[in-house]
C-alpha positions in Angstrom: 189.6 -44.5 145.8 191.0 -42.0 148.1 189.8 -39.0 145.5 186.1 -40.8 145.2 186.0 -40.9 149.0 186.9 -37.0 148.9 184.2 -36.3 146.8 182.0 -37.6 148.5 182.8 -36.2 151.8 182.5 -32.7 149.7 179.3 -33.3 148.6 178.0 -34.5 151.8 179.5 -31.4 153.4 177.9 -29.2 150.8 174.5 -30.8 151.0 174.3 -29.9 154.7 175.4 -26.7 154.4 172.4 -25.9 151.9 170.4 -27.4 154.1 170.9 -25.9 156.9 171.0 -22.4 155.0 167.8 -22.9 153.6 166.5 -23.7 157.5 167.9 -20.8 158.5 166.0 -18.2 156.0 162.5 -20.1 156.0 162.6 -21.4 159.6 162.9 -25.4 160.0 160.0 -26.8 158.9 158.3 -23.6 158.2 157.1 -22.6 154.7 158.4 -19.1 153.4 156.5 -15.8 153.9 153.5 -15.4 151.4 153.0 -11.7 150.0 148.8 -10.4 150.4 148.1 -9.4 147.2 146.8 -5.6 147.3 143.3 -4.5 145.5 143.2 -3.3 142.4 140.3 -0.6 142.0 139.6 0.1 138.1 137.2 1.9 136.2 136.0 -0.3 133.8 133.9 1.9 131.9 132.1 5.7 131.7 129.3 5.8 129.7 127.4 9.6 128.9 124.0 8.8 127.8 121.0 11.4 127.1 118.1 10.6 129.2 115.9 13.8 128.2 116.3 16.5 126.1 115.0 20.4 125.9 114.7 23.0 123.0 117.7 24.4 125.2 119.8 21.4 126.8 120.5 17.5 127.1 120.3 15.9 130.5 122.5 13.2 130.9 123.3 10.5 133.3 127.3 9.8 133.5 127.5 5.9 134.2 131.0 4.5 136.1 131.7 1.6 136.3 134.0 0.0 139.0 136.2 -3.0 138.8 138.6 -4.5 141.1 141.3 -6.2 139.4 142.9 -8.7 141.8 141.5 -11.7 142.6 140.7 -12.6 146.3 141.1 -9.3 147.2 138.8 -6.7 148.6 138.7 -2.9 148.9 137.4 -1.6 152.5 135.5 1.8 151.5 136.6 4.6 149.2 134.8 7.4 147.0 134.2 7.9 143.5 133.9 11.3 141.9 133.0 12.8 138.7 133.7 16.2 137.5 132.7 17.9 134.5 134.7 21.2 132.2 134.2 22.9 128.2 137.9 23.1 128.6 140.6 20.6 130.1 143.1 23.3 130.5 141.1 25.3 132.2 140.5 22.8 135.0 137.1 20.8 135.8 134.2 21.4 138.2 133.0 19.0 140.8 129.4 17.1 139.4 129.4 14.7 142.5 130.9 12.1 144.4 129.9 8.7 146.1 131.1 6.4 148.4 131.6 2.6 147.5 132.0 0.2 151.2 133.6 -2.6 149.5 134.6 -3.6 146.3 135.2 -7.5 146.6 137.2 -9.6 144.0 135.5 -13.1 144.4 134.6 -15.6 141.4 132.0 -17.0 143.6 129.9 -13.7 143.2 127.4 -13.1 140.5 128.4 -9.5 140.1 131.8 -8.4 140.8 131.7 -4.6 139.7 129.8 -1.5 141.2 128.0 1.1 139.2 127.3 4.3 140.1 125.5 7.3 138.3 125.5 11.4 138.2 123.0 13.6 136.6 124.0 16.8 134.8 122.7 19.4 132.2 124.8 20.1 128.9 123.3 23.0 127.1 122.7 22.8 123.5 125.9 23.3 121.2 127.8 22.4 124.3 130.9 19.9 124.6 131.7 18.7 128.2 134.7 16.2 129.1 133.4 14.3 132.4 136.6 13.0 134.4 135.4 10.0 136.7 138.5 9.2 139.6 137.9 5.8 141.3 139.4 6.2 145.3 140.2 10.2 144.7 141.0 10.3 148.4 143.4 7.8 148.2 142.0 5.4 150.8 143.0 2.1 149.5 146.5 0.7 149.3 146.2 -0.2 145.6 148.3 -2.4 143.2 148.0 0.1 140.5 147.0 3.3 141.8 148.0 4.8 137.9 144.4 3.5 136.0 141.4 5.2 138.8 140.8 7.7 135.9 138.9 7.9 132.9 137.2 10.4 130.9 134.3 10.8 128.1 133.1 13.2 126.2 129.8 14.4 125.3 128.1 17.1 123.0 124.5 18.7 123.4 123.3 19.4 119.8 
């Protein structure tokens, strides 16, 4: 009897303790902290399509398209460039840039991405790599600042 009463005294004992250590990291009565989730700006797609052609060169219109990942979150502004080089290794040439205000994750929106375009001449029995860099400038605290590049190729012939 003693031992059962001992037991229980423990117990009781213990249950307080976690009780009152658990009111002491979450505040009595208080719900613990909640983490914002951060945006999450992807490029979705680049797309290179001819819109004209000459004897002598393609014109083409380089299509991104920008995502953002995280649900309920949204972007602020930020810019989106596209550059353009024959030879990766060599390094690329600036084709233009654009700037995006907001890039809003909500499901009650129709359209959740933004789309943006650049023009540019590839001469004939030319092959250009276009790079496209979502927030180049780094102006958005991002999830997953690793996937804001993507880049396509495309050949004049």
């Amino acid at each position: 009897m003693k031992t059962m009463r001992n037991l229980l005294v423990v117990a009781g004992l213990l249950a307080m303790l976690f009780a009152s250590a658990a009111a002491v990291s979450t505040g009595a009565g208080e719900k613990p902290p909640t983490v914002a989730l951060k945006p999450d700006i992807t490029i979705n797609d680049v797309k290179v399509d001819r819109i004209s052609s000459t004897a002598t060169a393609d014109n083409v219109r380089v299509t991104v398209i920008l995502l953002n990942a995280n649900p309920g979150t949204s972007t602020g502004p930020f810019k989106v460039k596209v550059d353009w080089t024959e030879n990766p290794t060599a390094g690329f040439t600036l084709l233009g840039t654009s700037g995006v205000t907001n890039l809003a994750n909500d499901p009650s929106m129709a359209v959740m991405s933004i789309t943006r375009t650049f023009d540019h001449t590839v001469p004939k029995g030319k092959a250009y790599k276009y790079r496209a860099t979502a927030d180049f400038m780094n102006q958005v605290d991002e999830a997953n600042e690793a996937n804001n590049v993507e880049i396509k190729g495309y050949t004049a012939r």
